[in-house]
C-alpha positions as CSV (number, residue, x, y, z in Angstrom):
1,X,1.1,-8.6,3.2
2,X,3.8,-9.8,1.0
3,X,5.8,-7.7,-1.2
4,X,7.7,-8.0,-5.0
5,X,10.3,-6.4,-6.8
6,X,8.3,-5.9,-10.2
7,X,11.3,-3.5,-12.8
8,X,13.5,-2.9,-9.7
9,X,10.3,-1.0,-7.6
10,X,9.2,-2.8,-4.5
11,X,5.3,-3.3,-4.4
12,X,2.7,-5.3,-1.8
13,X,1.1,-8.1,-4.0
14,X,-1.4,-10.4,-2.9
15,X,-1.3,-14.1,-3.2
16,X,-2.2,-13.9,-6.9
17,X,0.7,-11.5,-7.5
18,X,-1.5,-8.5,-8.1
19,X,-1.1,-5.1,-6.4
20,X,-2.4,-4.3,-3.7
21,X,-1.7,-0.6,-3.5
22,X,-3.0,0.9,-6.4
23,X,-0.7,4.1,-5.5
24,X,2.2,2.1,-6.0
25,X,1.7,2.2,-9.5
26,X,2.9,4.3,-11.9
27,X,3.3,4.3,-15.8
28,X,7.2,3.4,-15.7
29,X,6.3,0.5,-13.8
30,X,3.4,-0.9,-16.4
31,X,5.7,-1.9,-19.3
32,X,7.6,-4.3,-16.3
33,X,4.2,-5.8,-15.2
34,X,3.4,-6.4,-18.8
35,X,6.4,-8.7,-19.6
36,X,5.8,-10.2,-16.6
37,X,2.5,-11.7,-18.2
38,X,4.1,-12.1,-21.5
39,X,3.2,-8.5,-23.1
40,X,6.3,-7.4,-24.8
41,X,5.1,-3.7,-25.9
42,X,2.6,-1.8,-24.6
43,X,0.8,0.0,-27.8
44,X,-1.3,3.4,-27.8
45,X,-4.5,0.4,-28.1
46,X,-3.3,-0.9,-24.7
47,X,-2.7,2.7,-22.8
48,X,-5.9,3.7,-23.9
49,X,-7.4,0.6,-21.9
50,X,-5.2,1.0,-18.9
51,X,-5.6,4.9,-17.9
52,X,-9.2,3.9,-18.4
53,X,-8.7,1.5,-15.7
54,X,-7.2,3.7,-13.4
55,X,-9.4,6.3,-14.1
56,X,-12.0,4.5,-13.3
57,X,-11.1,2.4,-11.0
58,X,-10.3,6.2,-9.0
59,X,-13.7,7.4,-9.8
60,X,-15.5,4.2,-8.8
61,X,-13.3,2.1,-6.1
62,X,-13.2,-0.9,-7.8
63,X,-11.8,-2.7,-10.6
64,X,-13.7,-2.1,-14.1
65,X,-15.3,-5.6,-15.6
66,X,-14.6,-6.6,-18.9
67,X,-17.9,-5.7,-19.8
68,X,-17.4,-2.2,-18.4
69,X,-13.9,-1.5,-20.3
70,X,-15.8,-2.6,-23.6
71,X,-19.3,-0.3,-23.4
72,X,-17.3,2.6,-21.1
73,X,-14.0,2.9,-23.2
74,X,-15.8,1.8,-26.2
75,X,-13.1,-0.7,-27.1
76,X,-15.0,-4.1,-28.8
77,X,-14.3,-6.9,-26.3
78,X,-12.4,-8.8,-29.6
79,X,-9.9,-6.3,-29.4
80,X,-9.1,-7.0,-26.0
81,X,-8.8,-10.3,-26.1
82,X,-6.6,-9.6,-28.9
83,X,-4.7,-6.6,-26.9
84,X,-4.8,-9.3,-23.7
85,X,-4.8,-12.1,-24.8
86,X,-6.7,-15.3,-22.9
87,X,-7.7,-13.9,-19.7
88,X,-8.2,-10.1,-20.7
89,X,-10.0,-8.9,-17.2
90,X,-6.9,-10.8,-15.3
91,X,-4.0,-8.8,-17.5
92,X,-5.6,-5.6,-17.8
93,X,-6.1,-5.5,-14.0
94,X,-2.3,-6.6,-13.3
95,X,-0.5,-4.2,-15.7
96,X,-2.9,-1.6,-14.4
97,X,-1.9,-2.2,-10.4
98,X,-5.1,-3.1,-9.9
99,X,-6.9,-5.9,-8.4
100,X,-8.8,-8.5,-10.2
101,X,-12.1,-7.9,-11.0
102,X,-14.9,-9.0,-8.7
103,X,-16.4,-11.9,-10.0
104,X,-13.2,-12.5,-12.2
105,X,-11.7,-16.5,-11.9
């Protein structure tokens, strides 16, 4: 399994660059994934969606769908794709240490 440096932690990625470890995530490290996909700041909006994630994501073993953030965090999918922008599901996942979504391209 390969491994990055992502804001001087070491973490196993997979060939997309995701994590692959959810435990080596923590919430130091999200602001360092996030410029790596172009976020500068990560706003109250966007924590709200990404302890969702991980919340979730404990609770149910998998990555949360779009469509799940949306009805289950009751944030309207428009603000994601403003919050994350082009490929929400991808970016939300990444800056959360999580894996894609199933199903996601």
């Amino acid at each position: 399994m390969a491994t990055e440096v992502i804001g001087g932690v070491e973490v196993h990625v997979d060939d997309e660059g995701f994590m692959t470890d959810p435990s080596e995530w923590t919430e130091e490290l999200a602001p360092a994934l996030a410029k790596e996909i172009g976020i500068d700041d990560l706003t109250d909006a966007h924590w709200k969606v990404i302890r969702f994630l991980r919340d979730d994501f404990a609770q149910e073993g998998q990555t949360a769908t779009l469509r799940r953030v949306s009805t289950m965090a009751n944030v309207p999918t428009k603000e994601l794709y403003q919050l994350f922008p082009k490929k929400p599901a991808k970016k939300m996942s990444y800056i959360s240490g999580l894996q894609k979504p199933v199903g996601c391209v």
